[in-house]
C-alpha positions as CSV (number, residue, x, y, z in Angstrom):
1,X,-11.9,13.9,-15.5
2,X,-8.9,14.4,-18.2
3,X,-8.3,11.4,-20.9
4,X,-5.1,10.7,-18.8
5,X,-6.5,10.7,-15.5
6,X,-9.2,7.9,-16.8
7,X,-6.1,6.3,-17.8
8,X,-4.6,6.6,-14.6
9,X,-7.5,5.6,-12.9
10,X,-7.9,2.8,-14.9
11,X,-4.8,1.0,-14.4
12,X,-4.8,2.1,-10.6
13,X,-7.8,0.1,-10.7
14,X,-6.8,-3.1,-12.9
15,X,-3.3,-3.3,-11.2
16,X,-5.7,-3.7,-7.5
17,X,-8.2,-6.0,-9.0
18,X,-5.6,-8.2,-10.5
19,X,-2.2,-7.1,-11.4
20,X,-0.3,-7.2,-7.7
21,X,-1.6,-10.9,-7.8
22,X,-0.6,-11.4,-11.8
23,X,1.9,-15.1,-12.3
24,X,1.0,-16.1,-8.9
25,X,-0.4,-19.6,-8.2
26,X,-3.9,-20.4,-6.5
27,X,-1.9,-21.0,-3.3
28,X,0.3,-18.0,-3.6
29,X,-2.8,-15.7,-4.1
30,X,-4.4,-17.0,-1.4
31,X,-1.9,-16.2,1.0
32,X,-1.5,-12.8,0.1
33,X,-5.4,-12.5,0.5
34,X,-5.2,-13.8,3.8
35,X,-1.9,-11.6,4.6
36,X,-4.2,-8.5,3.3
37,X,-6.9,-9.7,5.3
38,X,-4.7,-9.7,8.3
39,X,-3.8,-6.5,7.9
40,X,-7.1,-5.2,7.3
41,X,-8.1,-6.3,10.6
42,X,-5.0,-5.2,12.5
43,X,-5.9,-1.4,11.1
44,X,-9.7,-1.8,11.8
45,X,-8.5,-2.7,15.4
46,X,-6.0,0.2,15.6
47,X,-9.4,2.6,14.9
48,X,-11.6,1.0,17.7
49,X,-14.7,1.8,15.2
50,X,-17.9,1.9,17.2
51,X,-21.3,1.0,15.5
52,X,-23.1,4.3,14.2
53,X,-19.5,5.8,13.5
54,X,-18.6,8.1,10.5
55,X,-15.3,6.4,9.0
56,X,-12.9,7.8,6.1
57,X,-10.9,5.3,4.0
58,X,-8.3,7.0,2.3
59,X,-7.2,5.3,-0.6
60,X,-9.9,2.9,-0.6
61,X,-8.7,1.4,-4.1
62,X,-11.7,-1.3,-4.5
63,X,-12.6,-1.2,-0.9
64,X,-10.5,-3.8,1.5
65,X,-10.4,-1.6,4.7
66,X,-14.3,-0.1,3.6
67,X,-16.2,-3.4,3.6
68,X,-15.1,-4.4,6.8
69,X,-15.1,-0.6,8.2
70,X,-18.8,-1.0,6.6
71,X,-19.8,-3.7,8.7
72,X,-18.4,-2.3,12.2
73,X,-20.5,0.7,12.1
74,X,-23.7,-1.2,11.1
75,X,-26.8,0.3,9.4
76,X,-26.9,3.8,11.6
77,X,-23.1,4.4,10.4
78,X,-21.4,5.9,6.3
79,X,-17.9,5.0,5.3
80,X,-16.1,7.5,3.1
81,X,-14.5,5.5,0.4
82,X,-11.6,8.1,-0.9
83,X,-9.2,7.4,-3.5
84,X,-8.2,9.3,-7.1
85,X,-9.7,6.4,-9.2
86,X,-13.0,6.4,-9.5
87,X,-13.1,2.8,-11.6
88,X,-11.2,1.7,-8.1
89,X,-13.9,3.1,-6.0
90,X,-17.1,1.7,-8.5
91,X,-15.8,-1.9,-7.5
92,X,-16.7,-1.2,-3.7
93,X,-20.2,-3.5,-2.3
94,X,-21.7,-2.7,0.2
95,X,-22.3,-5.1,2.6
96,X,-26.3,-6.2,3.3
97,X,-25.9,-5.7,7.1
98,X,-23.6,-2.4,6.9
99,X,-23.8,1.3,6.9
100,X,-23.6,3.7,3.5
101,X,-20.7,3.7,1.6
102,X,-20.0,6.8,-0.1
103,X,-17.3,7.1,-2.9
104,X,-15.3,10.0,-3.0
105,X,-12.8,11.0,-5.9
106,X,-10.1,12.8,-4.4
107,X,-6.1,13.7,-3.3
108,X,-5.4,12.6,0.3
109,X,-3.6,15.8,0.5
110,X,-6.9,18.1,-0.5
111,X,-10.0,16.3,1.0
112,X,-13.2,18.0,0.3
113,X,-14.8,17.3,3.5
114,X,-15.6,19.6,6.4
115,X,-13.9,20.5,9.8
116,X,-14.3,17.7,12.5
117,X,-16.8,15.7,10.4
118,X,-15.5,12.4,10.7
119,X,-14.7,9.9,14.0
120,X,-12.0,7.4,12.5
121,X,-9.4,7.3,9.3
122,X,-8.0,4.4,7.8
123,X,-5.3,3.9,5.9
124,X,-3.2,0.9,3.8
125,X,-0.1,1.0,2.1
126,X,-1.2,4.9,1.3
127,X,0.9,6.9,3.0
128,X,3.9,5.4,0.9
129,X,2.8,6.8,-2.4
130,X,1.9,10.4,-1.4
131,X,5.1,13.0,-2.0
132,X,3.2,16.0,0.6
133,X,3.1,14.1,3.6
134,X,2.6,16.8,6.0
135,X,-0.6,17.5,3.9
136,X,-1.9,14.6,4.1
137,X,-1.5,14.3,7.5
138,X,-2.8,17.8,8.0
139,X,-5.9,17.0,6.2
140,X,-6.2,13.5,8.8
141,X,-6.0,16.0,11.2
142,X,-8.4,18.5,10.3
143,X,-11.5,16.2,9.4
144,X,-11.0,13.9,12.3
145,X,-13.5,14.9,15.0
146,X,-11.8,15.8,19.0
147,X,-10.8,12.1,20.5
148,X,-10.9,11.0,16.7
149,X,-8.8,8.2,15.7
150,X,-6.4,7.4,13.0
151,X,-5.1,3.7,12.4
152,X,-2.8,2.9,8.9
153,X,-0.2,0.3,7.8
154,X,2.5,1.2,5.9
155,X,5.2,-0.8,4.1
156,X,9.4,1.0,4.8
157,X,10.4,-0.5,1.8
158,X,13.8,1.2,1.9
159,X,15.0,-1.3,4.1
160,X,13.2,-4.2,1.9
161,X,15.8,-8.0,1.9
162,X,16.1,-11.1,0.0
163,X,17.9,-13.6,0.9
164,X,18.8,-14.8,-2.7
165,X,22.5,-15.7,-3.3
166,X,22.6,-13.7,-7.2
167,X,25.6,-14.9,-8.6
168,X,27.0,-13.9,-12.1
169,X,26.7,-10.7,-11.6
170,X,29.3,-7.6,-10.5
171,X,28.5,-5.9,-6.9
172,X,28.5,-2.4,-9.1
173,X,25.8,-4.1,-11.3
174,X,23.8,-5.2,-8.5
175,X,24.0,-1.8,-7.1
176,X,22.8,-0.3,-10.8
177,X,20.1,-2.6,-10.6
178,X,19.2,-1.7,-7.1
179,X,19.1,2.0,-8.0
180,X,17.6,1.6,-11.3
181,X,14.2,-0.2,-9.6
182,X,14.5,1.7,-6.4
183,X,14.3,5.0,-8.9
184,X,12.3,3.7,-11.8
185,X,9.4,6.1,-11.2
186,X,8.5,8.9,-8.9
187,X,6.1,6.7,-7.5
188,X,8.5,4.2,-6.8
189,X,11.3,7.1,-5.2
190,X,8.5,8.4,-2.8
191,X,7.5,4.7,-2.0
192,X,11.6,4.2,-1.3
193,X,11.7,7.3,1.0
194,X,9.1,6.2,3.1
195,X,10.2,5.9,6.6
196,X,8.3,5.3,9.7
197,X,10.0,7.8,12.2
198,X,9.5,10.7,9.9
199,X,5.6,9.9,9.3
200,X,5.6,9.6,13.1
201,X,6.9,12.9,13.7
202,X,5.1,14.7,11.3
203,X,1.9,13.3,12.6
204,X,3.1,14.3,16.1
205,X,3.5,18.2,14.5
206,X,0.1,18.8,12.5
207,X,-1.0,18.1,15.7
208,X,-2.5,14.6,16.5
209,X,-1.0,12.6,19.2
210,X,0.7,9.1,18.4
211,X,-0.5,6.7,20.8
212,X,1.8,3.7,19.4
213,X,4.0,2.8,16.3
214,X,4.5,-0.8,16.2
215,X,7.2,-2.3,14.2
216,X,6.1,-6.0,12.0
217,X,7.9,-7.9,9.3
218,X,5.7,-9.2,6.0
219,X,7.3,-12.3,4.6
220,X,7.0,-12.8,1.0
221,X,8.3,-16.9,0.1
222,X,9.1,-18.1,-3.0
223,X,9.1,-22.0,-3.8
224,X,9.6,-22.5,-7.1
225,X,10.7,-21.0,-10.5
226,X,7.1,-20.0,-11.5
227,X,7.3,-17.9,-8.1
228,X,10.4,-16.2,-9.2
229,X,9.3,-15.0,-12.7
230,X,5.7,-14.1,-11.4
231,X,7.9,-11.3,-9.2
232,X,10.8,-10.7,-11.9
233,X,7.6,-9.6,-14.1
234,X,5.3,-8.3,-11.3
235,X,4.4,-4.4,-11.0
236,X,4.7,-3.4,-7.8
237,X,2.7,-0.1,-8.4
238,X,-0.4,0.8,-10.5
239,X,1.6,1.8,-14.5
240,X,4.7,0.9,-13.2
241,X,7.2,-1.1,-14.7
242,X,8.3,-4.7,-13.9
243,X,11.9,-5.2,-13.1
244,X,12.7,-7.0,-15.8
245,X,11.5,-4.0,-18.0
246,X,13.6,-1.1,-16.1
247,X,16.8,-2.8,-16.0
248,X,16.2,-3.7,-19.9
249,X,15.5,-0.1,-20.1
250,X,18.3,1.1,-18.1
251,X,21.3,-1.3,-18.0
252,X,20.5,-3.2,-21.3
253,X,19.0,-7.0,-22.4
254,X,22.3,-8.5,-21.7
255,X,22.2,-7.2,-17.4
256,X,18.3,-8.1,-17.8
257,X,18.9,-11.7,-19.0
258,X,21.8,-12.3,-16.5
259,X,19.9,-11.1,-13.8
260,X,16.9,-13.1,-14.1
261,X,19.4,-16.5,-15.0
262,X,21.1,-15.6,-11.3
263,X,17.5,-15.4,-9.7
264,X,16.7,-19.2,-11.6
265,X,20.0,-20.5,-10.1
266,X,19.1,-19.4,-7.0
267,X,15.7,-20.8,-6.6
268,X,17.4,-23.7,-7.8
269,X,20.3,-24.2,-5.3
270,X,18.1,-22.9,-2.4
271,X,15.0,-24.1,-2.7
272,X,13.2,-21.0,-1.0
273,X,14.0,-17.3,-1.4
274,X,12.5,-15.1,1.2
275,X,11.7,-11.2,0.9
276,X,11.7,-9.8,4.0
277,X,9.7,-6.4,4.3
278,X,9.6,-4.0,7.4
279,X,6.1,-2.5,8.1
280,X,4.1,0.2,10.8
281,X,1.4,0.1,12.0
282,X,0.4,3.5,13.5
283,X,-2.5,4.5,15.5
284,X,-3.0,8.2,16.5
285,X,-5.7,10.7,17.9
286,X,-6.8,13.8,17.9
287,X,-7.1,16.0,20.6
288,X,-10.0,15.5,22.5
289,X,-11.1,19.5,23.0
């Protein structure tokens, strides 16, 4: 692996092990553990995983969706940890009851695995970063055995609310700023395009059949001011910047400073500030000849 893909792999894997959680308090990390864990189970559902079962996680990171994946198939079953970092992948246990774990290196769009090989994919907040969707899902098509299934959450970001009342700024600033974060990074224009009736359709057309997309909301509450700057100064993708630091970048220190002021006036006067995200949850299948 290259210098910067180490790199890459690297921060991929610090961001996972600590950085989406960074500023939080012990409260507020542990309900985003228990909101991860709820999803985790939700997709493990969505793959009705049967003991003995051959099970791909793509974009394991450090293993949420292949520990318990691990312990549905049991002893006689292997889950496929996949994901670009390999320091992301090294920080999967296996768990003493469960089946194999192996740890695979590679692009969701290019999996080096064989024809029909496998009986379910997972998939978490994966989806969002990849630019070649029909690729990927071509790939989740091709390794998935006939009556294989295919189960994956998947933030729509693009339609992402708060419900802060941000005063002391211009509505053409607020739209800069909006467009500035929304665009700060390729990753963070492919995680903006997202959109669930696309990724339906193209699943529909590499040819796996959609047996349900089911529409949720994730809730993320702030209380308090330390709440508020944990998120003004969050990265909310492995390298990327925080907010904070692209509207510095792009709009200057004096846009920067107003906007986090309006964000500590708001918390102020409302007590409570709620980000309101859409999300999928789609299950699909192969064709069973």
């Amino acid at each position: 692996m290259s210098s910067s893909g180490r790199t890459a792999g690297e921060a991929t894997a610090a961001w996972l092990r600590a950085g989406r959680f960074a500023g939080l308090s012990d409260a507020a990390r542990q309900a985003a553990e228990d909101r991860l864990g709820g999803i985790r189970d939700r997709v493990l559902a969505g793959a009705q995983i049967a003991a003995g079962a051959h099970v791909v996680d793509l974009g394991a990171g450090t293993g949420l969706l292949t520990a318990g994946a691990l312990s549905l198939v049991g002893p006689a079953g292997m889950v496929t940890a996949v994901d670009l970092s390999a320091e992301a992948l090294s920080q999967i246990d296996r768990p003493a009851d469960g089946g194999m774990v192996r740890r695979l290196v590679a692009d969701a769009t290019r999996l080096s695995l064989a024809d029909r090989c496998v009986d379910a994919i997972v998939a978490r907040s994966v989806l969002i970063y990849i630019d070649d969707l029909p690729a990927a899902l071509g790939e989740v098509a091709r390794v998935l055995r006939p009556a294989g299934r295919f189960s994956a959450f998947e933030p729509v970001n693009a339609r992402r609310r708060h419900d802060a009342e941000l005063d002391g700024l211009s509505a053409m600033e607020l739209i800069a700023i909006d467009q500035a974060t929304t665009g700060a990074t390729p990753a963070a224009r492919t995680m903006t395009a997202f959109d669930e009736r696309r990724t339906a359709a193209l699943a529909r057309h590499v040819g796996l059949t959609v047996e349900a997309v089911v529409m949720d909301t994730v809730r993320d509450t702030f209380t308090d001011a330390a709440a508020v700057e944990a998120h003004l100064h969050c990265r909310g993708h492995p390298g990327g910047p925080t907010a904070i630091e692209t509207i510095t970048k792009n709009l200057g220190g004096d846009v920067a400073h107003r906007y986090r002021e309006a964000w500590m006036r708001a918390i102020g006067r409302q007590g409570t500030i709620t980000y309101s995200t859409p999300v999928m949850y789609v299950t699909a299948s192969s064709a069973a000849q």
